[in-house]
N, C-alpha and C positions, 0 to 999 in steps of 0.2 A: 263916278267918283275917281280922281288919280291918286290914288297910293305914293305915298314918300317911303323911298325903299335903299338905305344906308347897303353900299356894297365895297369889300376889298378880301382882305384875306393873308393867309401864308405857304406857300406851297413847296415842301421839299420831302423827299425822304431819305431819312440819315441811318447808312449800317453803323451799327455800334463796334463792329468790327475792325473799324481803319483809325485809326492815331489822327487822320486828317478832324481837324475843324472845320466846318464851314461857315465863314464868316460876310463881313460887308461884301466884302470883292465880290465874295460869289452869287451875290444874289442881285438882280435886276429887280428897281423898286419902280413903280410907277404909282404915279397921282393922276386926280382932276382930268381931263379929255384923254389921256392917254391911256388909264386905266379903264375907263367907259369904252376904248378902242379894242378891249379885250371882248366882249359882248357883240358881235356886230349887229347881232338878231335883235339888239333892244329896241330899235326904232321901231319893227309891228307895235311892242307894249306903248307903247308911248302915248297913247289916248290915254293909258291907264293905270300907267308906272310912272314917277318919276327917281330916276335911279337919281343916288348922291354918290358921290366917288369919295371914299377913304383915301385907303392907301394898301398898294399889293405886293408882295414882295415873294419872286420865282426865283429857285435855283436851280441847276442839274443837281441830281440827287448828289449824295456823300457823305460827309461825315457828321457827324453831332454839331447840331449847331452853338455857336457861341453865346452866352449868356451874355455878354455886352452887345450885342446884335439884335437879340429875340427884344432884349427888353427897351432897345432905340426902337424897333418898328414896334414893339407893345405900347409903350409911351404915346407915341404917334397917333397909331389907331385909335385907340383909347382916348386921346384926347379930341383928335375931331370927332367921334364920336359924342364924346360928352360938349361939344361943341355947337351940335345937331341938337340932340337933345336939350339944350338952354337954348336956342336959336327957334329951334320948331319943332314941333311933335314929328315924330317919323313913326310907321306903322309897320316895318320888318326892317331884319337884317340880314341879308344875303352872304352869307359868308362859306366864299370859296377857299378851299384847304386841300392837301393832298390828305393827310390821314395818318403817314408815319413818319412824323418829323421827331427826330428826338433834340433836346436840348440840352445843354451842361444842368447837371442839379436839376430835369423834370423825369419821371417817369412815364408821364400822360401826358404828355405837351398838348395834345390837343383837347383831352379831355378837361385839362385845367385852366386852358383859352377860354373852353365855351362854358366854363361854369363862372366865370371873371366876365364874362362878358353880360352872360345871364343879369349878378349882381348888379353891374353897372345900368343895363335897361331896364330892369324891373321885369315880372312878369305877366305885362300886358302887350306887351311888343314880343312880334313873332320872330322866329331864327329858322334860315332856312339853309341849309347846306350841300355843297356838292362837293363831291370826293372822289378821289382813284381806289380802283376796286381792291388794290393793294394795300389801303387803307387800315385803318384798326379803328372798331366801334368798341368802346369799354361803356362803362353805367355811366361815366361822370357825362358824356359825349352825349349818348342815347337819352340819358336825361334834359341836358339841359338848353336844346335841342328842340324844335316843333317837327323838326323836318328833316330826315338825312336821302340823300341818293346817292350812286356814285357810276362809275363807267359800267358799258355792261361788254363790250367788246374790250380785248385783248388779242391784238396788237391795240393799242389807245385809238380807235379811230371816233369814235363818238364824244369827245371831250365837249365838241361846242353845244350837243346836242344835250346834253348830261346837265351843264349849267342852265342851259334853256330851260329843263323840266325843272331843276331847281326855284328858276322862279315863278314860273309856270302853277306847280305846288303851292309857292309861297301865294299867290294872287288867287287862289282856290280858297286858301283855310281863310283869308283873308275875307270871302265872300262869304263861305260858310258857315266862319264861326269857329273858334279855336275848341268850346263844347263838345262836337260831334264827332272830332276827331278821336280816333283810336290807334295807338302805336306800340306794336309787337317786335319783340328783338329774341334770339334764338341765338345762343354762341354756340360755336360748331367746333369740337376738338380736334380739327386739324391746320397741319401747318407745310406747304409747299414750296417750291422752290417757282418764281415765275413762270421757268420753262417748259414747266409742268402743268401750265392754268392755260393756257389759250383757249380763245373761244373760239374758234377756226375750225377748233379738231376736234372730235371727243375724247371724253364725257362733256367737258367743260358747255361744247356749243348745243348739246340738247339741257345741260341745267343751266344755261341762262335763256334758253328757248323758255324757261316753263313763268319766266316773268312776262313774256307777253301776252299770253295764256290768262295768266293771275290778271294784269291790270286790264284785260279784257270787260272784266267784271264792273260794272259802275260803283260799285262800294268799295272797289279796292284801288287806289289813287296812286300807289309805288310799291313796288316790288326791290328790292336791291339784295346784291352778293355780293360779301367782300372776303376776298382768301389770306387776307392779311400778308405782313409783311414778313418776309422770312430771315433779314438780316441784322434784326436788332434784338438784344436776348432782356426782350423782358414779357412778360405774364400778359401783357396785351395782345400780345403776337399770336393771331388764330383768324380764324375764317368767322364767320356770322351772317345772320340775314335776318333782314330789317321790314317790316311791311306798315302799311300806313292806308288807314278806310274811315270807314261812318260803322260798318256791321261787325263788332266784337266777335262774338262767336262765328262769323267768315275768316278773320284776321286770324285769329287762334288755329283754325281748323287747316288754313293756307300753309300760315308759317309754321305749321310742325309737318305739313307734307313738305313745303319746299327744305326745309332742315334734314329729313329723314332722307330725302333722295341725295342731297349733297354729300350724307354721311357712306349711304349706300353706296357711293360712287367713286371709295377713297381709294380702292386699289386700283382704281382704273385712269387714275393721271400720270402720265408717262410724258417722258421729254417729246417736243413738238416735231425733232430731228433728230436726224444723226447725232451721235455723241461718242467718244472716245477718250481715252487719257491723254494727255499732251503728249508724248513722244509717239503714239499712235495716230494722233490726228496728223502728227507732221506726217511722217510718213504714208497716210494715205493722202497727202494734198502731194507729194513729192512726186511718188507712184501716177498719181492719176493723170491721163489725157486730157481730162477735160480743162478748162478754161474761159472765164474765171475761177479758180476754184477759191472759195473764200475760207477760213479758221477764225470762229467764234469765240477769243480770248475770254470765254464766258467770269473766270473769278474776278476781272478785274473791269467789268464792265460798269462805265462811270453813269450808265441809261438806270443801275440800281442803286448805284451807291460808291462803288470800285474807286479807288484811289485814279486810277489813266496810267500812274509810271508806272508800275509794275512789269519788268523784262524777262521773266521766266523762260518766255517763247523765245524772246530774242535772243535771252542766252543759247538754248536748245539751238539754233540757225547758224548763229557765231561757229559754232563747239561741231555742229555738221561742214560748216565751211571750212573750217581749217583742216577737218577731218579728209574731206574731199571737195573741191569748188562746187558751189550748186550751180546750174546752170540754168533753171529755170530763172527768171525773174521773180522777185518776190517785195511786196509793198507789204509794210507794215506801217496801220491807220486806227491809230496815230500811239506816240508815247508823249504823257505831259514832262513839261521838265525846262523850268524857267530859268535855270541856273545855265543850263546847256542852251538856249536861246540866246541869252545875254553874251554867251563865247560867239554862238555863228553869227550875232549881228555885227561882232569887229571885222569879219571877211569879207569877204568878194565872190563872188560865182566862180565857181570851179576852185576855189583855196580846198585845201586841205586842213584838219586840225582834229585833236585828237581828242575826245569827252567821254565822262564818265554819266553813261545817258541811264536816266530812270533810277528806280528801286530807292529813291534818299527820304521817298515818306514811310515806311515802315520796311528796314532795316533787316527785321525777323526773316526778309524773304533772299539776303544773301547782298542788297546793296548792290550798288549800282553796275550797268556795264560799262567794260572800257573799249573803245574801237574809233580805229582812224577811218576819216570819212572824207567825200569831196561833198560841197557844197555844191547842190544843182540849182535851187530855187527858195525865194525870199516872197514871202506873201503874208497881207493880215485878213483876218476877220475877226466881227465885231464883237465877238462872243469867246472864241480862240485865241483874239491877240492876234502878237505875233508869232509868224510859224516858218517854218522852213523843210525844205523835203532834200536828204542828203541822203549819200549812197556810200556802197563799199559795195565792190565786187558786184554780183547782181542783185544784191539786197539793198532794196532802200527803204527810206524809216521819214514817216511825218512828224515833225516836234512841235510842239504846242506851245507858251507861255500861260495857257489857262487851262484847265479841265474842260474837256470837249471830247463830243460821240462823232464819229465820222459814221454817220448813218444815209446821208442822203448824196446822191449824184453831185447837188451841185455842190457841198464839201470838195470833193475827190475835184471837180473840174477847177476849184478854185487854187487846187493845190498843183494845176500845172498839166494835168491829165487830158488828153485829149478822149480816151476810152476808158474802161475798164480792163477792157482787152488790152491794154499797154500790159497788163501782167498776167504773169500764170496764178502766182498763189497772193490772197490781197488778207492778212491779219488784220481783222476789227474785233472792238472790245467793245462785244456785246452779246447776248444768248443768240434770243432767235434775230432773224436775218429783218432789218427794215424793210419796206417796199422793193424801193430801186434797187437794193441790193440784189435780194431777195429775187426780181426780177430777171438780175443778168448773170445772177449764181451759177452756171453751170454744173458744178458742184461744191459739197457745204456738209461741214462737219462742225460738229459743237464739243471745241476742246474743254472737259473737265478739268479747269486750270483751279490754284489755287487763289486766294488773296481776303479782300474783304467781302467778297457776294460769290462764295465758293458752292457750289450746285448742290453738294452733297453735305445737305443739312445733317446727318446723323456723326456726320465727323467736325463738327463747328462744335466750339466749348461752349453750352449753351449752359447757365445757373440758372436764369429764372424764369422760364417759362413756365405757365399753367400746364400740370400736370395732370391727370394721365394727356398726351397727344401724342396721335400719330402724325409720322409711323414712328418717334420715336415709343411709341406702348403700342402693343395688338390687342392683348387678351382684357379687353374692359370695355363695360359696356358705358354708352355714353351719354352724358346728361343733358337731352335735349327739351330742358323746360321752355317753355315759351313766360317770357318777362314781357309786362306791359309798363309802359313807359310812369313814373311819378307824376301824378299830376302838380300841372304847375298855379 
């Protein structure tokens, strides 16, 4: 038998932290062959799946998304879906999401997707889910829902692999029967900052060790951990863990061990590196021999959520230059800032001109800087726009016209760079170090900057979150009931 299997989705995660919207612009929507191009691995299914392509729509993380936006690509989905459904029976729904997307006017963005989505197929059609581990599983999600997994590695390296079991999952209960299933959810009262979750280092990589363990089992079909999101302040925001078999009382017995040890393990996530305060981090990147030595703009990093313009550091460098010339080289990768674009594209190579670069989306952090620059280099990319790489003294700065991570080699080489080694000290905005980076670090320090995805959750205004949680509570003991899923 070939399964007809409706697939698309939404994928962002917005701190509730930044002024920023994220709207059309930022999001890459794909249809029809181009959205099936996200999948490569379907073609094994293919004896036995026949995927249908919605509509999918990714962004770099950021801000709250926009209710004129959510509800064009809702409309969308929803209508080919119900398109499918008068058209031809379809037998699941595959639906890829990151997990903390917030939206103007939702609380549960996702939780309220899949209980709408629910209504609309009825519940004899199955839903099957894949998610970032950063994710938030609430009742509305976990209910309505056959099927959740999400990444089990951090750094993200298993994304494609993650979707795969999704459907993988979904062509199982499909076989088995939606009856025999049994789904166990366990919220876990804590709440961390990313750079603190890795599965590389411990605790993190022996409590995601103990999911291969579990689905070793033949009655246990998924294991997942999600540490939830740490930069949106609302009551979702926590860890949890989700497990899915045929043997009730195996399920129950798993998920309150794997809950119990997640809990046990909360004083023992610690940042993944080096870390310091920002006039600290500068000055050990200044001091040090090594080269390249990188600084982790970690509050403003756009890979969570971070605005991109935010100049804190750059003011710090400014404010050391005048103080005394630096004489190191120093790249800063990248600052957004489309207004200060549209000045360096009236120039020429090597012009001069004077901008007021960064800080114009949230204000609160002192607004923007002002500094005379030459223009070295004019460049786009597809995702970046246009950009530019301008200098003053030995400090040069990438400028963006869109939100964009300079996380990978060929970023850097697109922007003119022959090495890494072209600099001593190289500012990216982001916590832990990407690959490539990561790779040619010599040395790396994770500046505790401030902005919208600032490290140090206990000093972020947080109103709503589900209470008691650590670390903001110690002394409470914690309610790790195991919930089985409503039957649908």
């Amino acid at each position: 038998m070939r399964y007809k299997i409706a697939v698309g989705g939404i994928h962002i995660e917005s701190s509730t932290f930044t002024p920023y919207i994220s709207g059309k612009a930022d999001f890459r929507v794909v249809r029809g062959q181009e959205l099936l191009a996200l999948y490569p691995w379907r073609e094994k299914y293919s004896h036995q799946v026949e995927l249908i392509p919605l509509i999918h729509a990714r962004a770099l993380p950021g801000g709250v998304v926009s209710h004129d936006f959510y509800q064009e690509w809702f409309d969308e989905f929803t209508g080919l879906l119900r398109r499918q459904l008068k058209n031809q029976s379809i037998d699941g729904l595959f639906l890829d999401i990151h997990g903390a997307m917030s939206v103007e006017g939702m609380i549960d963005a996702e939780g309220t997707l899949a209980k709408e989505l629910r209504q609309i197929i009825g519940h004899n059609i199955l839903i099957s889910c894949a998610m970032d581990l950063h994710g938030n599983v609430t009742d509305d999600l976990f209910n309505a829902c056959d099927l959740l997994t999400c990444y089990r590695t951090a750094p993200h390296i298993d994304t494609r692999q993650t979707r795969e079991r999704a459907l993988a999952n979904l062509l199982r209960l499909l076989k088995t029967g939606r009856n025999k299933l049994v789904r166990a959810k366990v919220d876990i009262p804590i709440l961390l900052p990313g750079e603190k979750t890795s599965t590389e280092v411990e605790p993190g990589k022996s409590l995601y060790a103990e999911i291969n363990k579990m689905t070793n089992h033949p009655d246990i079909w998924d294991a997942a951990i999600w540490m939830g999101f740490p930069w949106a302040d609302q009551p979702r925001c926590h860890g949890c863990v989700v497990l899915c078999g045929t043997d009730k009382q195996l399920i129950q017995t798993e998920a309150a061990a794997l809950a119990e040890k997640f809990w046990s393990y909360r004083h023992d996530f610690v940042f993944v590196g080096p870390t310091a305060p920002m006039k600290e981090a500068i000055k050990l990147a200044l001091d040090s021999e090594q080269k390249p030595f990188f600084i982790s703009d970690t509050g403003d990093n756009p890979g969570a959520g971070g605005a991109g313009d935010m100049n804190l550091m750059l003011k710090e460098f400014i404010k050391l230059n005048q103080q005394h010339k630096i004489s190191k080289k120093v790249l800063f990768a990248s600052i957004y800032d489309e207004t200060s674009i549209e000045q360096i594209y009236q120039k020429q190579i090597g012009d001069k001109l004077t901008l007021d670069l960064g800080g114009k989306i949230d204000l609160s952090f002192g607004g923007p800087a002002r500094l005379t620059v030459a223009v070295d280099y004019l460049f786009t990319h597809p995702v970046a726009g246009r950009a530019a790489r301008v200098h003053f003294d030995n400090i040069s700065v990438i400028i963006t016209e869109n939100r964009f991570q300079y996380g990978k080699w060929e970023y850097f080489k697109g922007s003119g760079l022959d090495s890494f080694d072209d600099y001593d000290i190289i500012i990216v905005k982001m916590g832990y170090l990407e690959p490539d980076l990561s790779q040619a670090a010599k040395g790396w320090v994770m500046a505790l900057t401030a902005g919208a995805v600032n490290q140090d959750l206990l000093h972020i205004p947080f109103r709503h979150l589900k209470t008691p949680l650590y670390p903001f509570d110690h002394d409470f003991t914690p309610n790790l009931t195991v919930k089985f899923a409503n039957p649908l």
